[in-house]
KEPATI-541062 format. One line per 10 residues: number of its first residue (from 1); their letters; for each residue x, y, z of C-alpha. Coordinates in nm, 3 decimals, decimal comma, always signed. Layout:
% residues N
NUM> a> X:Y:Z; ...
END
This chain:
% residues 239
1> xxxxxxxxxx> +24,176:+0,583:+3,268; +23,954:+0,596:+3,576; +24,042:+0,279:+3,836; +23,775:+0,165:+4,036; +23,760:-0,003:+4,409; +23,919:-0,292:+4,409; +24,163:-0,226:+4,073; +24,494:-0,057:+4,118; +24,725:+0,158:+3,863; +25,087:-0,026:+3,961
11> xxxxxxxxxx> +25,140:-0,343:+3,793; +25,299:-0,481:+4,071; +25,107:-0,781:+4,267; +25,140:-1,135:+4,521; +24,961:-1,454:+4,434; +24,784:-1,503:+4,743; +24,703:-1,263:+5,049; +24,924:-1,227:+5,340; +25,191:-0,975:+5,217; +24,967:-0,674:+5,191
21> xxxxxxxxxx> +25,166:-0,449:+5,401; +25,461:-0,460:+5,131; +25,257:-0,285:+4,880; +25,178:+0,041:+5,089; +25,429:+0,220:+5,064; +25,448:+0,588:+5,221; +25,072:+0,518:+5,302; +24,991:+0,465:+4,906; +24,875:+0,111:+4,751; +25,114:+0,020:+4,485
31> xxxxxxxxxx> +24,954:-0,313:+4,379; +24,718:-0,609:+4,311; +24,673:-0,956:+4,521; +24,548:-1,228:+4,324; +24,366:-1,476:+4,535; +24,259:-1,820:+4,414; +23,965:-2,062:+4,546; +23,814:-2,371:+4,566; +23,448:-2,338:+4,479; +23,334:-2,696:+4,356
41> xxxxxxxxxx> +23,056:-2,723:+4,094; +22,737:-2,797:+4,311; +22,482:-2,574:+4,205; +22,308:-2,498:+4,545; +22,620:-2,416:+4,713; +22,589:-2,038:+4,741; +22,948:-2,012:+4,932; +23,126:-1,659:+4,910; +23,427:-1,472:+5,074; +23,474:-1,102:+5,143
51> xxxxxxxxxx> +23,749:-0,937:+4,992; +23,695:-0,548:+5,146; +24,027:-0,638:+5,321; +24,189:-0,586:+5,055; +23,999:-0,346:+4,870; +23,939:-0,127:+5,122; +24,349:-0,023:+5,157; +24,343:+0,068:+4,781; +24,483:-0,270:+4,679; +24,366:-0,444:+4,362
61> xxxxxxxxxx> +24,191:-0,769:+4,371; +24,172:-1,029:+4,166; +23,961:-1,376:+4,230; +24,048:-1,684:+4,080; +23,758:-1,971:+4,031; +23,848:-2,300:+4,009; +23,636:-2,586:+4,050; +23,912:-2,767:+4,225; +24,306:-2,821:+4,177; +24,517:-3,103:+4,057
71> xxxxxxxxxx> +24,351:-3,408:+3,918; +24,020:-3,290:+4,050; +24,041:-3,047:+3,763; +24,083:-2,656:+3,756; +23,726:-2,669:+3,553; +23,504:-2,991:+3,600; +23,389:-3,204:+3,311; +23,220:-3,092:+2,990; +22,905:-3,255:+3,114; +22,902:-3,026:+3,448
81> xxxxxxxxxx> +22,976:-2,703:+3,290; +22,603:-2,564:+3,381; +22,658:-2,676:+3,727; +22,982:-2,495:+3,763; +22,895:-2,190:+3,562; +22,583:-2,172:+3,843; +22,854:-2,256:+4,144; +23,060:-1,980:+3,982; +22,725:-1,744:+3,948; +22,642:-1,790:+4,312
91> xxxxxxxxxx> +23,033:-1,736:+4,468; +23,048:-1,409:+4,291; +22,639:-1,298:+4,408; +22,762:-1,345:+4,731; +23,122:-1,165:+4,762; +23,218:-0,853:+4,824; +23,512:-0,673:+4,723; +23,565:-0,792:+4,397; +23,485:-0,769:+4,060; +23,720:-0,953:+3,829
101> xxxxxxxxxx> +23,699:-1,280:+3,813; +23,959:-1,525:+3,677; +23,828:-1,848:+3,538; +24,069:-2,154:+3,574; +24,383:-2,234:+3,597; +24,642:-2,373:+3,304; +24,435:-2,581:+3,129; +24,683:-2,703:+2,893; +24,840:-2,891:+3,155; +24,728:-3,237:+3,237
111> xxxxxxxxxx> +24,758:-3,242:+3,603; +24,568:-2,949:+3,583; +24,279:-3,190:+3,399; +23,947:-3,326:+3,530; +23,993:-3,704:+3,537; +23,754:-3,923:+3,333; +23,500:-4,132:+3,480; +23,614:-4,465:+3,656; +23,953:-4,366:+3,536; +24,300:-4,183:+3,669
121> xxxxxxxxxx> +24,380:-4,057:+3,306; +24,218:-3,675:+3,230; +23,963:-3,556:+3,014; +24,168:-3,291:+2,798; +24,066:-2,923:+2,847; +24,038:-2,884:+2,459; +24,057:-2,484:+2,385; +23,680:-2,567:+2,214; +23,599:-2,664:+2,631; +23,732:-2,417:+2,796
131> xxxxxxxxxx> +23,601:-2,140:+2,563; +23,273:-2,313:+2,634; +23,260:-2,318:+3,012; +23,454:-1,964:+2,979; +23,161:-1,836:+2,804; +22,930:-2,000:+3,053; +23,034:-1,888:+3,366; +23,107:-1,487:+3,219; +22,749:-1,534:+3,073; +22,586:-1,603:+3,435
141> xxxxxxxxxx> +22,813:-1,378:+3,602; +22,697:-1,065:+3,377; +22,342:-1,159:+3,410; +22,357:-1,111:+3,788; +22,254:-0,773:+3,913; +22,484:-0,515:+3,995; +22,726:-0,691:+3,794; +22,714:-0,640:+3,426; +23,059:-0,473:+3,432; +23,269:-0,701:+3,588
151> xxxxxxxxxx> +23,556:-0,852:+3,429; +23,582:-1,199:+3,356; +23,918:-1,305:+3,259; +24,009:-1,573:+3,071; +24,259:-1,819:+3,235; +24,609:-1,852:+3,207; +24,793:-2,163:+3,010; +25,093:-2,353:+3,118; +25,341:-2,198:+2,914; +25,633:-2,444:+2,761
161> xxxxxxxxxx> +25,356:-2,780:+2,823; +25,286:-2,992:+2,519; +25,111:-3,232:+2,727; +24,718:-3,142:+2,541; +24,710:-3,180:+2,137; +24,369:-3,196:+1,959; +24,171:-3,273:+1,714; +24,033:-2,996:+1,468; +23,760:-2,791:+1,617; +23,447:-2,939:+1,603
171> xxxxxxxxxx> +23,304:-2,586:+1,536; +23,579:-2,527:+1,280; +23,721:-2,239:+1,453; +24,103:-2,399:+1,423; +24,266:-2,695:+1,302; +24,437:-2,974:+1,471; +24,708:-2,957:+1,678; +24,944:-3,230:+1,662; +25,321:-3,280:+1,694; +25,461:-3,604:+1,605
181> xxxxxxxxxx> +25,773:-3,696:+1,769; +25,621:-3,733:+2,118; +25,663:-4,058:+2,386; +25,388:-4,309:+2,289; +25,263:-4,381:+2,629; +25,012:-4,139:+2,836; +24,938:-3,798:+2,791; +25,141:-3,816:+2,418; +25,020:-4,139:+2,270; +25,287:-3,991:+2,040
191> xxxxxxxxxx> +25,206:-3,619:+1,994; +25,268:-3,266:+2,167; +25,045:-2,971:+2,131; +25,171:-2,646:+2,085; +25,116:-2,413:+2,399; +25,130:-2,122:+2,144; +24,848:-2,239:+1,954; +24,628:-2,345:+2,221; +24,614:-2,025:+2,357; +24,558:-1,880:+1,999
201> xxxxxxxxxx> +24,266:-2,175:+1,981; +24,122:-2,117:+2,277; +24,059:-1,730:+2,191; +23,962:-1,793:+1,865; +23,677:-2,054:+2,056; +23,583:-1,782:+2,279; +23,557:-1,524:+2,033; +23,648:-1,122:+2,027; +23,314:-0,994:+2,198; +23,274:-1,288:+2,456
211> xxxxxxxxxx> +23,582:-1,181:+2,680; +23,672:-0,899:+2,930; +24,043:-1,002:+2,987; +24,314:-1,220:+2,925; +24,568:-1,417:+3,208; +24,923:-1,446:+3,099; +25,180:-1,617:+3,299; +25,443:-1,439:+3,193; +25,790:-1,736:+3,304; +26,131:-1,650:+3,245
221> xxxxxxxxxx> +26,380:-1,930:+3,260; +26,514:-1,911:+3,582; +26,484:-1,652:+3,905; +26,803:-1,395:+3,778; +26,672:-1,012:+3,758; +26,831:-1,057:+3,421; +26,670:-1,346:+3,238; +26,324:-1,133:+3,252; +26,491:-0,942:+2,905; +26,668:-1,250:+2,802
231> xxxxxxxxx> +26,553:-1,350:+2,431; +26,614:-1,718:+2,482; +26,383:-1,963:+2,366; +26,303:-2,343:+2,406; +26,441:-2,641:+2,226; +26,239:-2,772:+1,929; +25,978:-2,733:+1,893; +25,859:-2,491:+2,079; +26,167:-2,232:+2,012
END
């Protein structure tokens, strides 16, 4: 498999720049940095950044987009996905260095939610609204010139969160995901949603020939060397 600028053959990787220099080893790159910005949705903003620092000592890059973090959302509101698919359009024009592009941030997760308006309680990343800004953004990133084969990857949930449960899809790509036995107060109001199945939902929203790549954060239980092979799984009902 050839491996382009910016992409790397080790698996091996840091969120975040900064510890570079522990990845060349005997003058060979042996890994990736993931690096994650704020972008906003504004349309006009044409901001960029310049990754050939990285790329240019052999070192894999990979850029992650998010409109904002915490309860300023990861992706904005449904109604601003055109804006932010357009941000996300003109941040990628105008970098170098890069050409996957990571789209979001645990969406599952409601601190990870835009809030609603005049309101401190979220508007739930549904896997039908993610797949739909998803498909934005990769849509305006591909139709930019010179970059037709870049990878757009699809972000990564919150593993072991049952904070977002749905409705059915109103596209009637997957049924509802509901789990009664949860607290009745806010984000429950009495149900969990299955991580497992949002992810499966969201993919199945996106679609097999709208996506380039797929994030996985990949948690064991605890920091040990040893609980990275260790089969143990959550309580119920997620086990």
């Amino acid at each position: 498999m050839p491996f382009h600028k910016g992409e790397n053959r080790f698996i091996y990787g840091l969120h975040d720049p900064g510890g570079e220099h522990l990845m060349i080893v005997n003058g060979q790159a042996k890994g990736w940095v993931l690096v994650t910005e704020e972008i906003g949705s504004e349309a006009n903003d044409r901001g960029s950044a310049d990754y050939r620092n990285i790329a240019d000592r052999g070192l894999g890059v990979i850029v992650r987009l998010n409109q904002s973090y915490g309860s300023n959302g990861t992706i904005p509101r449904e109604e601003r996905y055109p804006e932010f698919a357009q941000r996300v359009a003109n941040f990628v024009a105008g970098s170098q260095g890069a050409h996957i592009w990571l789209i979001g941030n645990e969406m599952n997760l409601e601190r990870e939610q835009p809030r609603q308006r005049g309101s401190n309680q979220a508007e739930p990343i549904t896997p039908r609204r993610y797949a739909e800004c998803y498909k934005l953004c990769r849509q305006k990133i591909k139709a930019l010139s010179g970059h037709s084969d870049d990878i757009v990857v699809v972000g990564a949930i919150g593993p072991w969160n049952g904070q977002t449960w749905y409705e059915a899809d109103p596209k009637g790509a997957y049924p509802a995901n509901k789990i009664s036995g949860a607290p009745g107060d806010y984000p429950y109001h009495g149900f969990f949603g299955d991580f497992m199945k949002y992810f499966q939902d969201m993919l199945l929203a996106i679609g097999p020939h709208n996506c380039d790549g797929i994030a996985i954060h990949a948690y064991s239980h605890g920091y040990e060397p040893q609980l990275i092979s260790d089969a143990a799984k959550m309580g119920p009902p997620f086990q």
